[in-house]
C-alpha positions in Angstrom: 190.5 325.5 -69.0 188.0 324.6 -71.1 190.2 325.0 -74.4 192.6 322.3 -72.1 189.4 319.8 -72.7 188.3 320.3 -76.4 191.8 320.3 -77.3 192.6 316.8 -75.6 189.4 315.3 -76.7 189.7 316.5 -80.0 192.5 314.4 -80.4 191.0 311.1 -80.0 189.4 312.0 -83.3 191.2 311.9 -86.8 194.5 309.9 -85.7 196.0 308.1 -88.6 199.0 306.5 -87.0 197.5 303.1 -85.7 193.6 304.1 -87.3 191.0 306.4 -86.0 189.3 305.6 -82.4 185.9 307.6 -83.8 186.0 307.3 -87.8 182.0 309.7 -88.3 182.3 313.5 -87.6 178.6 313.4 -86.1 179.7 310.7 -83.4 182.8 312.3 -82.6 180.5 315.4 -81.7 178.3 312.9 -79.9 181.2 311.8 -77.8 183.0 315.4 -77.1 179.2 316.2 -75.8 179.4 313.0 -73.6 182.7 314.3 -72.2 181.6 317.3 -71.0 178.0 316.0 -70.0 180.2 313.8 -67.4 182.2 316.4 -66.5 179.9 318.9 -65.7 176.8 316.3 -64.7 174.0 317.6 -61.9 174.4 313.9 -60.0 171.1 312.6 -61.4 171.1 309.2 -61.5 171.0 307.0 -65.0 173.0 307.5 -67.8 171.7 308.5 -70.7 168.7 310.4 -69.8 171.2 312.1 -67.5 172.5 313.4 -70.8 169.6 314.6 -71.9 169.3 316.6 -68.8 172.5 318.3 -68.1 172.3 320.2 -71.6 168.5 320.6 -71.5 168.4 318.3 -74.9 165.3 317.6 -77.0 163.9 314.3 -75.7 164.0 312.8 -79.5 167.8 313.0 -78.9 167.8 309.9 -75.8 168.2 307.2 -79.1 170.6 309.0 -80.5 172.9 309.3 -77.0 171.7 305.1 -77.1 172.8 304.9 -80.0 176.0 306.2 -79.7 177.4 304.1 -77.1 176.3 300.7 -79.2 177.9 302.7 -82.8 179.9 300.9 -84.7 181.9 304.1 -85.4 183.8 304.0 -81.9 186.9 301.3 -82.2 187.8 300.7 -78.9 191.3 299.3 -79.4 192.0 302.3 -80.9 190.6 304.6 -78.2 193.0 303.1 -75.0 196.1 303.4 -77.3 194.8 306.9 -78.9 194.3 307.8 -74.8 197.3 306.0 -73.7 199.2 308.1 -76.3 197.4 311.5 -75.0 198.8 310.6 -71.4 202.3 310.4 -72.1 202.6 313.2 -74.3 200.7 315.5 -71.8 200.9 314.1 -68.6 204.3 314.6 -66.0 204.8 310.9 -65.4 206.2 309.5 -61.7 208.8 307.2 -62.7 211.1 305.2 -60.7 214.5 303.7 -61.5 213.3 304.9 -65.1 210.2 302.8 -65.2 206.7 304.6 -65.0 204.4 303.0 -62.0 201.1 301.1 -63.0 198.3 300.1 -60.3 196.2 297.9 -60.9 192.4 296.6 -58.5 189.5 295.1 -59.5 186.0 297.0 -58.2 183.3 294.7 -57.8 179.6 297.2 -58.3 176.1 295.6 -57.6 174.0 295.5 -60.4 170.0 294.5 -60.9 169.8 294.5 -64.2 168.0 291.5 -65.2 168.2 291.5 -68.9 172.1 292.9 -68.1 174.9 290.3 -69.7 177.7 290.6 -67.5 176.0 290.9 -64.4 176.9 287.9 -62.3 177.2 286.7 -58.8 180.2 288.3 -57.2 181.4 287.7 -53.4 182.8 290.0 -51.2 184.8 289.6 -47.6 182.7 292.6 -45.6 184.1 293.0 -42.4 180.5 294.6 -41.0 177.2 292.5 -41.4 175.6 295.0 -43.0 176.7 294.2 -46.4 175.8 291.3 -47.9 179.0 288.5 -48.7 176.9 287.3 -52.1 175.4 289.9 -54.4 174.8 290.1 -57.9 176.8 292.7 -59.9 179.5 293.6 -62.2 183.4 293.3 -61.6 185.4 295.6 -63.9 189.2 295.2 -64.2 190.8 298.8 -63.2 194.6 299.7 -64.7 196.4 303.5 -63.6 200.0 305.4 -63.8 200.8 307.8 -62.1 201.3 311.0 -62.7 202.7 314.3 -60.6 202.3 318.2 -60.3 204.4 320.5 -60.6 204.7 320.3 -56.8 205.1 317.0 -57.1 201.8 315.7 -55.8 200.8 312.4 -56.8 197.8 311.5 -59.0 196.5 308.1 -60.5 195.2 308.8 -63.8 193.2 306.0 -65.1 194.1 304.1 -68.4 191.4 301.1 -69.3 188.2 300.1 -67.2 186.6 297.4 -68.4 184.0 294.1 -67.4 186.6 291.6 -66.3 184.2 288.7 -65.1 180.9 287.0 -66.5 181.7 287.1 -69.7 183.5 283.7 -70.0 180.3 282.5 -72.3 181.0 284.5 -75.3 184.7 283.4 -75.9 183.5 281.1 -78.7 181.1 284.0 -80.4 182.5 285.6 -83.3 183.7 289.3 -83.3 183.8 288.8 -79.2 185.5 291.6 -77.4 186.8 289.4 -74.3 188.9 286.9 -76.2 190.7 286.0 -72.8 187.6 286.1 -70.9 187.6 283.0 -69.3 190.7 283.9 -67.4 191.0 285.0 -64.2 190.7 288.8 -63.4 194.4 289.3 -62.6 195.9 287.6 -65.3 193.7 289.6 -67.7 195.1 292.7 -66.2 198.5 291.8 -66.4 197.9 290.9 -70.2 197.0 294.4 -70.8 200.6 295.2 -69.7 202.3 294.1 -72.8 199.9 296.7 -75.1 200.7 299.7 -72.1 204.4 298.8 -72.0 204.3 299.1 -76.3 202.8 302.3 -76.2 204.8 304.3 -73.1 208.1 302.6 -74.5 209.3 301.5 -70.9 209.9 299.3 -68.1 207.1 299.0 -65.6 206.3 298.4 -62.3 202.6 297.0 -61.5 201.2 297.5 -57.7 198.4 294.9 -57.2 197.0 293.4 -54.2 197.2 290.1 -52.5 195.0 288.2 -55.3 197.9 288.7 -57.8 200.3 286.9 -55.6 199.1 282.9 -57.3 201.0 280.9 -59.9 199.0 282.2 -62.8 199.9 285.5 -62.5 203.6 284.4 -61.8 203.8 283.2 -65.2 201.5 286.0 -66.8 204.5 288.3 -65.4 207.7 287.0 -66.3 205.4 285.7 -70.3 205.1 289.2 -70.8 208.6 290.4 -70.3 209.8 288.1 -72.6 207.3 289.0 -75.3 208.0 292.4 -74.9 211.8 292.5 -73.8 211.1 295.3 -71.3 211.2 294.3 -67.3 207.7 294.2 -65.8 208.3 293.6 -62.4 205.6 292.9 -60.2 205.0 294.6 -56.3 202.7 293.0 -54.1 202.0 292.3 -50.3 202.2 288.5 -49.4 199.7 286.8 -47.5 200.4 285.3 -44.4 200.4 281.6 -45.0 202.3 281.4 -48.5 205.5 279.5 -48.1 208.4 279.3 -49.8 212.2 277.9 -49.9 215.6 278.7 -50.1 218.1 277.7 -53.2 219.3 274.5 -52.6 223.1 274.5 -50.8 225.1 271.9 -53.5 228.1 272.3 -51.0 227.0 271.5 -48.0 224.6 268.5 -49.5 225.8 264.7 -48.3 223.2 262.6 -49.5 222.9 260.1 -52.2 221.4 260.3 -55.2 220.5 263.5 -57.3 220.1 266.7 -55.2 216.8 268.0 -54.3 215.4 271.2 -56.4 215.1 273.0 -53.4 216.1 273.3 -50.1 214.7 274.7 -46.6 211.1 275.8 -46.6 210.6 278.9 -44.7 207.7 281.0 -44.1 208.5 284.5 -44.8 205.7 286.5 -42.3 206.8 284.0 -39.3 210.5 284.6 -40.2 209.4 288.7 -40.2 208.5 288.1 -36.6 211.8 287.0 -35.4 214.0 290.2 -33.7 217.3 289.1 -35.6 218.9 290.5 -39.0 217.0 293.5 -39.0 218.3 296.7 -40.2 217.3 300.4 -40.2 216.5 303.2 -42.9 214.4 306.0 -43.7 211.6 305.7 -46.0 208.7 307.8 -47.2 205.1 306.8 -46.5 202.6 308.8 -47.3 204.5 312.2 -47.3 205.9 312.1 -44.1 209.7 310.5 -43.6 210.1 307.9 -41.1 212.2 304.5 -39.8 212.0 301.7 -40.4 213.7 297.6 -39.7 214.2 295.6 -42.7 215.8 292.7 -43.8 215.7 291.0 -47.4 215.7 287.1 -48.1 215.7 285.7 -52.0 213.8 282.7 -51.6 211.9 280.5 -53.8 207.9 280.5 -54.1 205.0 278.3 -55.9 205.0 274.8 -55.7 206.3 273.1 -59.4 206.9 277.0 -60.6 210.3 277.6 -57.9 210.4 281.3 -58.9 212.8 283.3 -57.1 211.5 286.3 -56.2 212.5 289.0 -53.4 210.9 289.4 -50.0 211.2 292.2 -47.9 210.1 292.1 -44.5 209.5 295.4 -42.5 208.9 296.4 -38.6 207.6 299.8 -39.1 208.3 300.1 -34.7 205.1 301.6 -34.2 203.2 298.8 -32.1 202.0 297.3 -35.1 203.0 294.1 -36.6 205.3 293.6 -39.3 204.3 292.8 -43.1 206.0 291.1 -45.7 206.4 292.8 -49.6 207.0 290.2 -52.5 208.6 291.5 -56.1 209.8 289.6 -59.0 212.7 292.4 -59.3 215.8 290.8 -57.7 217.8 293.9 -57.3 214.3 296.2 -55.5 215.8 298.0 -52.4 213.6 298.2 -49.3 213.6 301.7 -49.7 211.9 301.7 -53.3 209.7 299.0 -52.4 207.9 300.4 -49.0 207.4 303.8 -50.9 206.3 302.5 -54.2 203.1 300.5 -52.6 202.7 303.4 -50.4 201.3 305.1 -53.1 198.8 302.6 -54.5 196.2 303.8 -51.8 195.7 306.9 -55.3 194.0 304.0 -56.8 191.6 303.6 -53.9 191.2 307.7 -53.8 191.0 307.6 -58.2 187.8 304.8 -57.4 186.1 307.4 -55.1 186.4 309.7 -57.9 185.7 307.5 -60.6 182.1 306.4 -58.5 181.0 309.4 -56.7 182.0 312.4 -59.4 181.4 311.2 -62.3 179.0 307.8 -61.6 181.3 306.2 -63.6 179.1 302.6 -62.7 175.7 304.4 -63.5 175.0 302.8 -66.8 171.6 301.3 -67.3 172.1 299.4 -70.8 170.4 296.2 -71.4 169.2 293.9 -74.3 165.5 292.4 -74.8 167.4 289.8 -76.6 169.1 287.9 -73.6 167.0 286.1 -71.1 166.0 287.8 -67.9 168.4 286.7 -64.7 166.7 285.2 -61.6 168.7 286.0 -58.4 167.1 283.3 -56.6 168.0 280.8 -59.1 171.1 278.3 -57.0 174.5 278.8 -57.0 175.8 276.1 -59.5 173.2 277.4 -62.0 174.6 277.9 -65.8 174.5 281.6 -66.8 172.0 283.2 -69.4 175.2 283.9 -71.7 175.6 280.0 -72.1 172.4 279.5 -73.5 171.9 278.7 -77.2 171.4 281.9 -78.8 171.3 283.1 -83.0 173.5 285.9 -84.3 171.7 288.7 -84.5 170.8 288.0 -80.5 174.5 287.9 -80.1 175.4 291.0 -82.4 172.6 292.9 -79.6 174.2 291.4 -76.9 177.8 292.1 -78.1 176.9 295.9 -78.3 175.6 296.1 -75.3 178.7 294.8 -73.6 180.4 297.1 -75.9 178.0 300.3 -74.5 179.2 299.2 -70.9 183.3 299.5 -72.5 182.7 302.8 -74.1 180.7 304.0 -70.8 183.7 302.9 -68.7 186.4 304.2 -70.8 184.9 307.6 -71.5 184.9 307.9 -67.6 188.0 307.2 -67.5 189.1 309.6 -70.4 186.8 312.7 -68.2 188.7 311.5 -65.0 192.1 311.9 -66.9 191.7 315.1 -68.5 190.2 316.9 -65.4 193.3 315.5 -63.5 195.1 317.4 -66.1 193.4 320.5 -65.7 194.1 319.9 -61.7 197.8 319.2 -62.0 198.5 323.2 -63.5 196.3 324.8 -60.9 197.8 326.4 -57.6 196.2 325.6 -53.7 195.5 329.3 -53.9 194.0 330.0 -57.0 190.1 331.0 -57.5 189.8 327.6 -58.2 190.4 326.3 -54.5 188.4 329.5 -53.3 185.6 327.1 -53.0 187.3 324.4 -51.5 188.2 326.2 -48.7 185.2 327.1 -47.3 183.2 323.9 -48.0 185.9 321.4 -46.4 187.3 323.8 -43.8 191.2 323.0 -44.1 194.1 323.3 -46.2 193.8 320.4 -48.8 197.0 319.2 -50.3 196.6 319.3 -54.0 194.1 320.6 -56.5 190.7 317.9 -56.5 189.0 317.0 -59.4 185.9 317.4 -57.1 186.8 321.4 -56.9 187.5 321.5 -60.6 183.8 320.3 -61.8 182.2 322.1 -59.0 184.4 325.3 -60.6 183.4 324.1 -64.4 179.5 323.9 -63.2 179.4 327.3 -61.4 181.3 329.2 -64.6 178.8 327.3 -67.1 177.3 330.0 -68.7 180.2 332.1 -68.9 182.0 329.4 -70.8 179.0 328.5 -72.8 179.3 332.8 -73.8 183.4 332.8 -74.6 183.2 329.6 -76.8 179.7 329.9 -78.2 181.3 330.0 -82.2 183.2 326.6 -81.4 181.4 323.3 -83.7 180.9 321.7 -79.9 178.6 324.3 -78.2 177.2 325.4 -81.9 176.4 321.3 -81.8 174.8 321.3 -78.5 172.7 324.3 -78.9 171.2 322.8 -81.9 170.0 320.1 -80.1 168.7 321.8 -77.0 165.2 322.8 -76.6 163.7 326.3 -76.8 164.4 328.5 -74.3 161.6 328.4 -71.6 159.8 331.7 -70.3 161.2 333.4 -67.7 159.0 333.1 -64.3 159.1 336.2 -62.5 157.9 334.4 -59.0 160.7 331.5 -59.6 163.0 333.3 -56.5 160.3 332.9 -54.4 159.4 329.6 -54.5 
């Protein structure tokens, strides 16, 4: 097992292909111990004095882990395609019709870091009064594929995480890292889809939620199929009130003068509420089979854009009321698209992961060199990015942003390779021994929860086989001396 994760992180190091991700032997060592420091972490909070304190590291060492994050060593173009790469050579991908399945959210995490950039004002629909609608924090732009077991259980292995709002000031700086920053949030996922779909060689489908479903993303869709000359078809729910229009009828039309564009508008979730035109199938939702109505209407959508695009309206007959799926894919069968989005709740269980296992939003970076943030400042108030500042206050600021990047994607990278780990491990194995007792029912499939837990328990053990590796000899060079022994400590 823990061969599995030296071996795959080892491989982010020394590429030649399309350049190295980590080009300096001392930070690639930095970043394995990172790896496993996440992997195997006590659930302290902070990030890198967390470090510090999972491998009982000299405290001279916390600049160092700093500095490793802000290094100019780490090229972080080249570590998502160097990771991308790692996934489909290692991973069993979930594919459908032959394309592989991408997810795609946005996580919005509060944030009170006052000398934080990217740490704006973000608003959230709550539906209990409890939590706040307005708060200040960061919103990170989440992409996933999905991957399988042997058995044939479903994971969503993380590919990019990265700031996806505030940082629309720093377009204009030079060497800027956001280049498309002052685009929305969905449109700069769906741009990430044309460097995904290079690298896996394949057609795609991307599940999103209701947000993607606007005229900009539209247009970001069908502008990267045609740069990349693979389909990319989007899957999305459509809300309630968006209207759209059939193809105008030439033959039946009796009027003077040129034709309209388009002809009856309709609205797709009122039309789903009518009894007539149904029909019924068999589907899969969430592992168990079951029936459900249908009926499918090509219609026209956006007001100016007139993209056709398939709707598929279902009556799932169990009391509760019917919903409406939208795709750009003309030829999508109900039965692919009511089991495709059934599986983008993985991306909501991968989140719960990504947050509560591995804290992957516990990073306390922050620059002297940007202005402090006053949350009581107005709404309409300018940020602190837009203010006037020299270069070497935006070469700081820029590597901080770039710490929160390499925080995020080595997360992601830890999340990946213990899903890895999970995917070869049977329900029964010592493993799950665990498991079973602390939750008190059969799970399903192998956690990455239960995998750490059986990484932290074993620690010494694997510390003993693989003490002549460089990675442990590394780490027990930097550790502090071996404290005396109390004799009363089992009795405290």
């Amino acid at each position: 097992m823990f061969n599995t994760i030296i071996v795959l992180l080892n491989r982010l190091y020394g590429k030649k292909s399309n350049g190295s991700p980590i080009t300096n032997i001392i930070t690639c060592n930095w970043f394995i111990t990172v790896c496993l420091a996440f992997i195997i972490r006590l659930g302290r909070p902070g990030s890198c004095s967390e470090i510090i304190r999972t491998f009982n590291l000299c405290d001279e060492h916390y600049c160092s882990v700093d500095d490793f994050f802000r290094s100019d060593a780490i090229h972080l173009d080249c570590l998502y395609v160097t990771w991308w790469e790692i996934v489909k050579d290692n991973f069993d991908l979930y594919k459908r019709n032959n394309r592989i399945v991408l997810t795609g959210d946005g996580v919005l995490y509060p944030k009170e870091g006052r000398k934080m950039p990217g740490v704006t004002r973000l608003h959230k629909e709550s539906g209990t009064q409890s939590k706040p609608s307005s708060f200040f924090g960061v919103h990170t732009a989440a992409i996933g594929i999905l991957t399988q077991s042997k058995d044939k259980e479903r994971y969503n292995t993380p590919l990019i995480n990265s700031i996806g709002q505030g940082l629309s000031d720093i377009c204009g700086w030079e060497n800027t890292p956001h280049p498309d920053a002052n685009q929305s949030l969905e449109v700069q996922m769906i741009n990430k889809l044309e460097d995904i779909s290079a690298v896996f060689g394949s057609d795609i489908y991307y599940l999103s939620d209701k947000a993607t479903m606007n005229r900009n993303c539209i247009i970001a869709i069908k502008e990267t199929a045609e740069r990349t000359g693979r389909k990319t078809d989007l899957v999305t729910p459509l809300k309630s009130n968006n209207a759209c229009y059939k193809e105008f009828d030439e033959a039946n039309y009796k009027g003077v003068g040129p034709h309209p564009v388009r002809g009856e508008k309709i609205y797709p979730m009122q039309e789903a509420k009518k009894k007539k035109g149904y029909k019924k199938t068999k589907v899969i939702i969430y592992g168990k089979k079951v029936t459900v109505k249908y009926k499918i209407m090509d219609l026209l959508w956006g007001d100016g854009l007139n993209a056709k695009m398939r709707f598929i309206m279902f009556d799932a007959m169990n009391g509760r009321p019917p919903f409406v799926m939208a795709t750009t894919d003309l030829t999508m069968s109900a039965e692919d698209a009511v089991e495709l989005y059934s599986y983008r709740f993985l991306c909501e269980e991968q989140f719960k992961v990504y947050k509560r296992v591995f804290r992957g939003y516990d990073f306390h970076f922050w620059t002297k060199r940007i202005e402090a943030q006053s949350f009581m400042a107005p709404k309409d108030t300018p940020g602190k990015l837009s203010l006037p500042y020299n270069s070497e206050s935006q070469e700081a600021i820029l590597k901080t942003i770039k710490a929160y990047e390499v925080y995020l994607q080595i997360v992601c990278i830890c999340v990946g390779v213990i899903q890895q780990i999970a995917t070869k491990q049977k329900l029964d194995g010592p493993i799950m021994e665990c498991e079973h007792r602390r939750k008190g029912f059969t799970p399903v499939k192998v956690s990455e929860e239960a995998v750490c837990r059986f990484i932290r328990k074993n620690l010494d053990d694997i510390f003993a086989k693989y003490g002549d590796t460089e990675i442990i000899q590394f780490i027990t060079r930097k550790q502090k001396p071996a404290p005396l022994v109390n004799p009363y400590y089992d009795l405290l």
